[in-house]
C-alpha positions, 0 to 999 in steps of 0.5 A: 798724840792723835791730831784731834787732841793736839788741835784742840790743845792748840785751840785752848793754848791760843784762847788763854794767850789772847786773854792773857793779851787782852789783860795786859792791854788793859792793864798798861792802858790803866796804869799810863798816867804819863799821858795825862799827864804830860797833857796837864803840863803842856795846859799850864806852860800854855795858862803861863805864857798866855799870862805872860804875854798879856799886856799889862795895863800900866796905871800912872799915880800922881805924886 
């Protein structure tokens, strides 16, 4: 095989691996809901615990 082809061959090989690369990288980015999601979570443990260590008034009822 004369060089000039298989450099050229190389060339076009490295183009499709970076844009096989690049469509992996958005499609993992897409598809990693785990991040929201764990951000989600630790929001509502901090919501509770703020609302349990609230100090709660305590009302007196007359009997």
């Amino acid at each position: 095989m004369h060089p000039d082809t298989h450099l050229q061959l190389q060339h076009v090989r490295a183009a499709d691996l970076r844009a096989e690369a690049d469509a992996y990288r958005l499609t993992t980015e897409a598809a990693n809901p785990g991040r929201v999601r764990a951000r989600v979570g630790w929001a509502l443990v901090e919501v509770g615990l703020r609302l349990a260590s609230a100090p709660r008034a305590t009302v007196a009822v007359a009997c």
